[in-house]
DSSP file (Angstrom, degrees, kcal/mol; ACC not computed):
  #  RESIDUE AA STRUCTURE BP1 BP2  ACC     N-H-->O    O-->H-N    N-H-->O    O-->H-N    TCO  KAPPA ALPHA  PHI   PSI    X-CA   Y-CA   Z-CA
    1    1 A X    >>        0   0    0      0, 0.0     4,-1.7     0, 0.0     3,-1.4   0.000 360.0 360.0 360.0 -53.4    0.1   29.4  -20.7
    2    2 A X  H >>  +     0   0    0      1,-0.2     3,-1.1     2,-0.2     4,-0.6   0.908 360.0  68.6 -63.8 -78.8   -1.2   26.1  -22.2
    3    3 A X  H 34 S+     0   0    0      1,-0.3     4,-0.3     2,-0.2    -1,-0.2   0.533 114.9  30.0  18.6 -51.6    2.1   26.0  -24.4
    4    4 A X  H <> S+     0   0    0     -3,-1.4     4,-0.8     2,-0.1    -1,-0.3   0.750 111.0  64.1-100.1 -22.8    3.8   25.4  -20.9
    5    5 A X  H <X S+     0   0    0     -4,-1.7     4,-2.1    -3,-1.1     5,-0.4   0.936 100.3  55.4 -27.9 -75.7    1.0   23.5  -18.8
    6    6 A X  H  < S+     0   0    0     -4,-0.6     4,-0.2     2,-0.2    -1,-0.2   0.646 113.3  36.1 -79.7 -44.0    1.2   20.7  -21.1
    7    7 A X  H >4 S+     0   0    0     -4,-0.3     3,-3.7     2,-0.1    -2,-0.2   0.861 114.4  59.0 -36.8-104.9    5.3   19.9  -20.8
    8    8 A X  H 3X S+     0   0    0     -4,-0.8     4,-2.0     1,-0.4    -2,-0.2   0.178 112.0  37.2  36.8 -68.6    5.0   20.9  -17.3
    9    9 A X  H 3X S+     0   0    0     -4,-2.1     4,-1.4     1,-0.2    -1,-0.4   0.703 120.3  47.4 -59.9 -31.8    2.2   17.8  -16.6
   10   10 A X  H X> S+     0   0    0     -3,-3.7     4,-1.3    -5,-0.4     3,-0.6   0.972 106.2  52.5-100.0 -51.5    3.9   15.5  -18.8
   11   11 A X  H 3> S+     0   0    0      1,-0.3     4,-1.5     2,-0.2    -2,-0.2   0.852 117.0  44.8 -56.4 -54.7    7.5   16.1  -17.4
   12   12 A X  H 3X S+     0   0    0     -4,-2.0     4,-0.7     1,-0.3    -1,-0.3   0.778 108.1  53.7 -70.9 -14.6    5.7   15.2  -13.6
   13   13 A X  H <X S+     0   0    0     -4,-1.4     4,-1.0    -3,-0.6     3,-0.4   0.821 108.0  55.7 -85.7 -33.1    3.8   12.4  -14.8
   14   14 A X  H >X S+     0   0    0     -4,-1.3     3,-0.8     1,-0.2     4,-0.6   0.944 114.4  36.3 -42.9 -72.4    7.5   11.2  -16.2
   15   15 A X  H 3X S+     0   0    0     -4,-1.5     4,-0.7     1,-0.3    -1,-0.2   0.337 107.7  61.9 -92.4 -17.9    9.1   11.3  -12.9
   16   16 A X  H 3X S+     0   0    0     -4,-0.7     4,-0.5    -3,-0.4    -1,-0.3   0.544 114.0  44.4 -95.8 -11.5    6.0   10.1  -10.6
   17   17 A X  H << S+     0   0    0     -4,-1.0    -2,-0.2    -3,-0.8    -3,-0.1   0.567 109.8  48.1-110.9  -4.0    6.4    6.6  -12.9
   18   18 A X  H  < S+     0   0    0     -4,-0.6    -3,-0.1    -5,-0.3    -2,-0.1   0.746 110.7  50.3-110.5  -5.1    9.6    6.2  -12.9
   19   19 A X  H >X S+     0   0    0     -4,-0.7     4,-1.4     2,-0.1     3,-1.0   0.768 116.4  49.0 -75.8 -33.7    9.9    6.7   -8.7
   20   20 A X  H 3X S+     0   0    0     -4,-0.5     4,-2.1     1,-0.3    -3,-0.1   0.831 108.8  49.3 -63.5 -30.7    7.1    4.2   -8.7
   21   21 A X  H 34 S+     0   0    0      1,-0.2    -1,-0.3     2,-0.2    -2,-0.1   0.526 112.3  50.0 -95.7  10.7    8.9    1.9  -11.0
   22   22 A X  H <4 S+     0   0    0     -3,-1.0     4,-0.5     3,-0.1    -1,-0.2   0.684 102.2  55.2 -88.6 -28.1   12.0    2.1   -9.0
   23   23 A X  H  < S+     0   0    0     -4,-1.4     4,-0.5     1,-0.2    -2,-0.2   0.754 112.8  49.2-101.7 -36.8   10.5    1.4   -5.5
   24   24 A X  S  < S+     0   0    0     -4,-2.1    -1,-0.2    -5,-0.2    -3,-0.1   0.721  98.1  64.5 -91.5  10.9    9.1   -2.0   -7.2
   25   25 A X  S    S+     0   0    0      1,-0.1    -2,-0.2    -5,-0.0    -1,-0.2   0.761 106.2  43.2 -68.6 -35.5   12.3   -3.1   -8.7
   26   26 A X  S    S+     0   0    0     -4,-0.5    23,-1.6     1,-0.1     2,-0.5   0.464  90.0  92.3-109.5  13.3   14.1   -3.6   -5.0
   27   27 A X  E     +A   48   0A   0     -4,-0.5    21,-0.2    21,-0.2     2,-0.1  -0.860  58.1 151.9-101.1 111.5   11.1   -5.3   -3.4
   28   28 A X  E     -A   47   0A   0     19,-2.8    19,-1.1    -2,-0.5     2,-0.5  -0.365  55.6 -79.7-119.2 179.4   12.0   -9.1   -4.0
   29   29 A X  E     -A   46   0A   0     17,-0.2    17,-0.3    -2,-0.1    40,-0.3  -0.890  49.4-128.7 -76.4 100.6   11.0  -12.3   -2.2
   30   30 A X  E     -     0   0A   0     15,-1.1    13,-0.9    -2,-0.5     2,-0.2  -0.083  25.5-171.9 -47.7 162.1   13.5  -12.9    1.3
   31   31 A X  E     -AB  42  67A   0     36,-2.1    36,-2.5    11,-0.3     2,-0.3  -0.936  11.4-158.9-123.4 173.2   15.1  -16.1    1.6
   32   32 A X        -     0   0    0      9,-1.9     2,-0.4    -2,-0.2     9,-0.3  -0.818  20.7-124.0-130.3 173.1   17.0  -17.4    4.5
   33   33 A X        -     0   0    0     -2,-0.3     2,-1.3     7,-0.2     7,-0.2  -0.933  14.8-144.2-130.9 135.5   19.6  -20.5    4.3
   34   34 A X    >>  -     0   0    0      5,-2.6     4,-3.2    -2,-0.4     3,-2.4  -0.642   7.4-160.7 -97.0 101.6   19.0  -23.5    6.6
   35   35 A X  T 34 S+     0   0    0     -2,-1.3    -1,-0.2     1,-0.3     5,-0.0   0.830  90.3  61.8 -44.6 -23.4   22.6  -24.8    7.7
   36   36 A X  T 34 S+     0   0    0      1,-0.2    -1,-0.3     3,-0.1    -2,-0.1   0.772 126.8  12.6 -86.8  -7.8   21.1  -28.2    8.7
   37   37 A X  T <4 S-     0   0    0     -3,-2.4    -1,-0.2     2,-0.1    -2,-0.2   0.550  97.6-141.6-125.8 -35.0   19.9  -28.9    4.8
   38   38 A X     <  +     0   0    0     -4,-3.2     2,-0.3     1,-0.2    -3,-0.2   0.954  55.7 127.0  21.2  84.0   21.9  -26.1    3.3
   39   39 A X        -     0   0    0     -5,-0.3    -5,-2.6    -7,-0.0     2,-1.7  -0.891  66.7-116.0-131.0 157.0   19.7  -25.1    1.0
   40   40 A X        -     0   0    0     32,-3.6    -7,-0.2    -2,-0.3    34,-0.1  -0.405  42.2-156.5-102.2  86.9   18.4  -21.2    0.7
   41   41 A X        -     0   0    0     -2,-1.7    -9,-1.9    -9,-0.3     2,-0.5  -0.134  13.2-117.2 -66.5 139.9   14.6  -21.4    1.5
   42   42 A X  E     -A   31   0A   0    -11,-0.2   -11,-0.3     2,-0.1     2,-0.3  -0.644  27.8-168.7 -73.4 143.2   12.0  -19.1    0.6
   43   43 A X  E     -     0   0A   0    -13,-0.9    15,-0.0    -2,-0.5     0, 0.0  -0.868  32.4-107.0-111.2 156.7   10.2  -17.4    3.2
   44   44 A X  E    S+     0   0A   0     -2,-0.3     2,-0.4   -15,-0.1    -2,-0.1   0.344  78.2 108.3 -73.5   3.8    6.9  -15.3    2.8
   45   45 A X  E     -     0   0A   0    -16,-0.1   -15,-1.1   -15,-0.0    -2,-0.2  -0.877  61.7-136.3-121.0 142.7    8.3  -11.9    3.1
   46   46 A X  E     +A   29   0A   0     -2,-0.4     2,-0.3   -17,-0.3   -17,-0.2  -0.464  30.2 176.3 -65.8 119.8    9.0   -8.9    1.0
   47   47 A X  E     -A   28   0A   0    -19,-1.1   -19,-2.8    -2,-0.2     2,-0.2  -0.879  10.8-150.5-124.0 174.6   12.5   -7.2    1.6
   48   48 A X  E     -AC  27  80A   0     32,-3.8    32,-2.5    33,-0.7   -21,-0.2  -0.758  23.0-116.3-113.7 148.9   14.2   -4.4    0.0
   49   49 A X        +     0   0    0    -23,-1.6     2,-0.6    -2,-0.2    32,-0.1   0.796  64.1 124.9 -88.6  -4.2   17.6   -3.0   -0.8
   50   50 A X    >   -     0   0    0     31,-0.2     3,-1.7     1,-0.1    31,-0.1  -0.121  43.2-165.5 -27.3  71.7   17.6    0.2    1.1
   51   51 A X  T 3  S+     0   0    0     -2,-0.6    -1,-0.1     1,-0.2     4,-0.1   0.640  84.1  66.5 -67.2  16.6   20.7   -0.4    3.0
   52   52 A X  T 3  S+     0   0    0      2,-0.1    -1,-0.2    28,-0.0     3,-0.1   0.943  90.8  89.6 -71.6 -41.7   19.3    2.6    5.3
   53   53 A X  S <  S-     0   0    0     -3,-1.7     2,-0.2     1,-0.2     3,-0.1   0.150  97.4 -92.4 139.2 115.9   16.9    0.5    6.1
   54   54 A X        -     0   0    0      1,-0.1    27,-3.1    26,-0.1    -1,-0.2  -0.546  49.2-100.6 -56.2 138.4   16.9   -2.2    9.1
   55   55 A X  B     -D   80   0A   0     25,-0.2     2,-0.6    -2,-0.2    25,-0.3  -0.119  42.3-123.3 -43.5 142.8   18.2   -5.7    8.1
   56   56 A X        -     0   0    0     23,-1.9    10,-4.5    10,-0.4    23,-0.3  -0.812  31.4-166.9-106.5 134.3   15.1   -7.8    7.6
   57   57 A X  B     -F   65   0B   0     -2,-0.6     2,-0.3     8,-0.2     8,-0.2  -0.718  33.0 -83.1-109.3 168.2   15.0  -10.8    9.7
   58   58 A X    >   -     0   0    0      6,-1.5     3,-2.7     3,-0.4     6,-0.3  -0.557  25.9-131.5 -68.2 136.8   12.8  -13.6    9.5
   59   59 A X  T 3  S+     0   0    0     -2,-0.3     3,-0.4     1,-0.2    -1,-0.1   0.862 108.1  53.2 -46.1 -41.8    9.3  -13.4   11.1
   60   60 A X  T 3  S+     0   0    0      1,-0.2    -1,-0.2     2,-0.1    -2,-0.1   0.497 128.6  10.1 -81.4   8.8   10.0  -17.1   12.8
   61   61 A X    X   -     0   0    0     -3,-2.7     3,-5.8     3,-0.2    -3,-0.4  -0.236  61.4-158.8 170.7  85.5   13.3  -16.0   14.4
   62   62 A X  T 3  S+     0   0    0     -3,-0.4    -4,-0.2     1,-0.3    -2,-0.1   0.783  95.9  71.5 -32.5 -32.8   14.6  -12.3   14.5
   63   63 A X  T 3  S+     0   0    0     -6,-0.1    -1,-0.3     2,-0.1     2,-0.3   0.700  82.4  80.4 -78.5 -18.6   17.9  -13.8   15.0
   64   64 A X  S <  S-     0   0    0     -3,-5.8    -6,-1.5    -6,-0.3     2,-0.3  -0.786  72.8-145.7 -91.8 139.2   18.0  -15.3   10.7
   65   65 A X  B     -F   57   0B   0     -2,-0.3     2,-0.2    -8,-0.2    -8,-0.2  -0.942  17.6-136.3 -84.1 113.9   19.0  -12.4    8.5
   66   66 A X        +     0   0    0    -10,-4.5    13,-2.4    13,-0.3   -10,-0.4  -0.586  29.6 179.6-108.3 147.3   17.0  -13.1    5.3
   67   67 A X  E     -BE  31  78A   0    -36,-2.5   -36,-2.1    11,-0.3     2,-0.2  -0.631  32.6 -75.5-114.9 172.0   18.8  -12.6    1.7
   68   68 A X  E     -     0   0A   0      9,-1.3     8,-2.4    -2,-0.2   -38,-0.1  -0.510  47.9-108.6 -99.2-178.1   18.4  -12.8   -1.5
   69   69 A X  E     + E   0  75A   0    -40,-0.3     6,-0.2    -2,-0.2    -1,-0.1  -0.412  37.4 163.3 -74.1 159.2   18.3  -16.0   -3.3
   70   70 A X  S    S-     0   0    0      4,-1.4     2,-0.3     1,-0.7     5,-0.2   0.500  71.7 -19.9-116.3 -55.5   21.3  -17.3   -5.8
   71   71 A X  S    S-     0   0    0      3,-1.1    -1,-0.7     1,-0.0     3,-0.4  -0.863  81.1 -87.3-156.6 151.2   20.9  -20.9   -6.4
   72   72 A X  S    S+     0   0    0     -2,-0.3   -32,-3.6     1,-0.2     3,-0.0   0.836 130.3  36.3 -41.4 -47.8   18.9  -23.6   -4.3
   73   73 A X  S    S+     0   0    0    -34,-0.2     2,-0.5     1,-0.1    -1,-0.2   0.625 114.1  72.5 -91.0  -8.0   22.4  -24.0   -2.0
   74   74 A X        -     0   0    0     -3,-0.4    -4,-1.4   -34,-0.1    -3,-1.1  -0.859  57.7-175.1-105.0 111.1   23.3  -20.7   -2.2
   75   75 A X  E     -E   69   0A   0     -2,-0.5    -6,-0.2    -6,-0.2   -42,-0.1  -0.943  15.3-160.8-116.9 133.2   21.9  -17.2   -0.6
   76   76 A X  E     +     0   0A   0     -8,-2.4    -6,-0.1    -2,-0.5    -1,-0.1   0.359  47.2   0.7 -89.8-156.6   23.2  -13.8   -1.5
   77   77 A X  E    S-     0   0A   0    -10,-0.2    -9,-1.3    -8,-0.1    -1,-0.2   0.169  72.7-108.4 -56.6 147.5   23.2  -10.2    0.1
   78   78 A X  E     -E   67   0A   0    -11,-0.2     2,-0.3    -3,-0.1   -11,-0.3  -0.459  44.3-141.0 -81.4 166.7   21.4   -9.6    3.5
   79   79 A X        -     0   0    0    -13,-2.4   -23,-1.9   -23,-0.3   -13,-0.3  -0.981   8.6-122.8-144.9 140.6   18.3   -7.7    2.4
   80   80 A X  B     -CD  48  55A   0    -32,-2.5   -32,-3.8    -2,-0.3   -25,-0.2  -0.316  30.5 -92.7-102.1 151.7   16.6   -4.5    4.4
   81   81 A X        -     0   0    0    -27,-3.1   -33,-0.7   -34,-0.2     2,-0.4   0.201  40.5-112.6 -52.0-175.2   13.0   -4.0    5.7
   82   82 A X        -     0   0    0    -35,-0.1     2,-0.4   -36,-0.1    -1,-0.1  -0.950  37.7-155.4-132.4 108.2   10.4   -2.1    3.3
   83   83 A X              0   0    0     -2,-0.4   -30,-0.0   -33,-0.0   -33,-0.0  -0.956 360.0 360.0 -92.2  91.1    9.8    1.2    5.1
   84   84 A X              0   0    0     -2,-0.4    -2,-0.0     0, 0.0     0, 0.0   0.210 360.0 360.0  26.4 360.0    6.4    3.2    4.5
């Protein structure tokens, strides 16, 4: 019985750190990109890639779709809420 216990534990302890280390790999910073400067600005909020997921807009104006960053003029792929 211990013989198998002791995998058993070790095998879920595997799999409970490597869901955990997955779910903080696709939580990044948002940014949004300000046409009037064009530049891609950071904004304070956490999105995800979970395209299931609603698009995450910015807190200061549902209507901007926040990405992630590429380069100071540039912003990349619209990026999804972080869901509970």
């Amino acid at each position: 019985m211990k013989k198998l216990l002791l995998p058993a534990l070790i095998v879920a302890m595997g799999a409970g750190a490597a869901v955990a280390g997955n779910k903080a790999k696709f939580n990044e910073t948002a940014y949004r990109f300000d046409e009037s400067q064009g530049l891609c600005i950071e904004t304070e909020q956490m999105c995800g890639e979970e395209e299931t997921n609603p698009v995450c807009t910015w807190s200061a104006d549902n209507s901007v779709e926040l990405q992630r960053f590429i380069s100071p003029t540039e912003c990349g792929k619209v990026l999804h809420e972080i869901l509970p």
